[in-house]
Wavefront OBJ file of the C-alpha trace (Angstrom):
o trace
v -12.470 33.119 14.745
v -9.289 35.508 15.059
v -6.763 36.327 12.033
v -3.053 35.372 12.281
v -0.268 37.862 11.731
v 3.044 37.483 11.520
v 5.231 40.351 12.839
v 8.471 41.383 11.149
v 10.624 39.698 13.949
v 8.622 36.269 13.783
v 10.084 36.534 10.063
v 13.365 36.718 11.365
v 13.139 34.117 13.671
v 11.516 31.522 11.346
v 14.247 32.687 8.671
v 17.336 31.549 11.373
v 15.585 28.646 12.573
v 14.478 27.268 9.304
v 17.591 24.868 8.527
v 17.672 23.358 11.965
v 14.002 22.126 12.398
v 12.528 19.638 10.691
v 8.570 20.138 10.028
v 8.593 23.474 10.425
v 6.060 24.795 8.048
v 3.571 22.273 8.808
v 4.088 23.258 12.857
v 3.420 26.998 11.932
v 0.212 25.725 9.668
v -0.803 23.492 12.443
v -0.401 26.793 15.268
v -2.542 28.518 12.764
v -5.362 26.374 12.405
v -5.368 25.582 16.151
v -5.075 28.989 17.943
v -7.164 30.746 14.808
v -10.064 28.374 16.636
v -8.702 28.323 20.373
v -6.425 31.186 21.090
v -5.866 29.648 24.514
v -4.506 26.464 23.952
v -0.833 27.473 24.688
v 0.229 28.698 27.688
v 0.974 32.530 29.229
v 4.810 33.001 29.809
v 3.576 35.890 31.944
v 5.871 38.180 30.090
v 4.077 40.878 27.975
v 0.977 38.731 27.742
v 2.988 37.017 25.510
v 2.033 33.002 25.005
v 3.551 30.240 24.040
v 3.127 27.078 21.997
v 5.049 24.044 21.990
v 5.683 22.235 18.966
v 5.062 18.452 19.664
v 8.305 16.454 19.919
v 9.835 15.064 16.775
v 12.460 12.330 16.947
v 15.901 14.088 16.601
v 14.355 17.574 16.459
v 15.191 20.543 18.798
v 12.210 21.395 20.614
v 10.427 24.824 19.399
v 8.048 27.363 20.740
v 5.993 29.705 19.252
v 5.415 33.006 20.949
v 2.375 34.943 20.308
v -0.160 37.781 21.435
v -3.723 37.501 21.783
v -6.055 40.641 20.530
v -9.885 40.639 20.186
v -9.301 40.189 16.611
v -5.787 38.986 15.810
v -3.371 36.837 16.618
v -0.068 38.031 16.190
v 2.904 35.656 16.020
v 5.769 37.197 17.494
v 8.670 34.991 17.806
v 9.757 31.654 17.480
v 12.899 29.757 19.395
v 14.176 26.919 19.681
v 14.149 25.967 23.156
v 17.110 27.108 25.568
v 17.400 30.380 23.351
v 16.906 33.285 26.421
v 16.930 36.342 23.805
v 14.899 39.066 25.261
v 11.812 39.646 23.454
v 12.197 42.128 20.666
v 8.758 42.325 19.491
v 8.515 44.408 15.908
v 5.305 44.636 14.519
l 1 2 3 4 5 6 7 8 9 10 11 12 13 14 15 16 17 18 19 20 21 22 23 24 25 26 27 28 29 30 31 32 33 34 35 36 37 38 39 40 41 42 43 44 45 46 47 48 49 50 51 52 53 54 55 56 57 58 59 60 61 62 63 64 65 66 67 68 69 70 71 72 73 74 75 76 77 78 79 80 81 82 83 84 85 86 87 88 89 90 91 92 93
């Protein structure tokens, strides 16, 4: 079973995102619990081995992904976006 990390720019990116998404926390808790047990059950964007998880449609919710890199030991949460947001990654640990 791997740790989760958040890096300095996933803080950011929750922080600006936070208003606009409804069930966020409980997504991010959910992402833990999941990929803490099965790092591989989002997908590789094939950028920076970076992967990403899809938060499961809610009714009048943006959709949301949650970027994140896979170590032996930790998973580090990089970045999350609402989808159709095309910032480069900026990954600060």
């Amino acid at each position: 079973m791997r740790d989760i990390k958040t890096t300095h720019n996933f803080d950011i990116s929750i922080s600006q995102i936070r208003d606009k998404v409804k069930q966020i926390d409980e997504f991010i808790e959910g992402a833990k619990f999941v990929l803490s047990k099965d790092a591989s059950r989002g997908y590789n964007t094939g950028i920076h081995n970076i992967y990403g998880l899809p938060m499961t449609e809610i009714p009048d919710n943006p959709k949301v992904i949650l970027y994140y890199i896979i170590t032996k030991t930790i998973i580090f949460f990089v970045d999350i976006r609402m989808v159709g947001d095309n910032k480069p990654f900026g990954i600060i640990m």
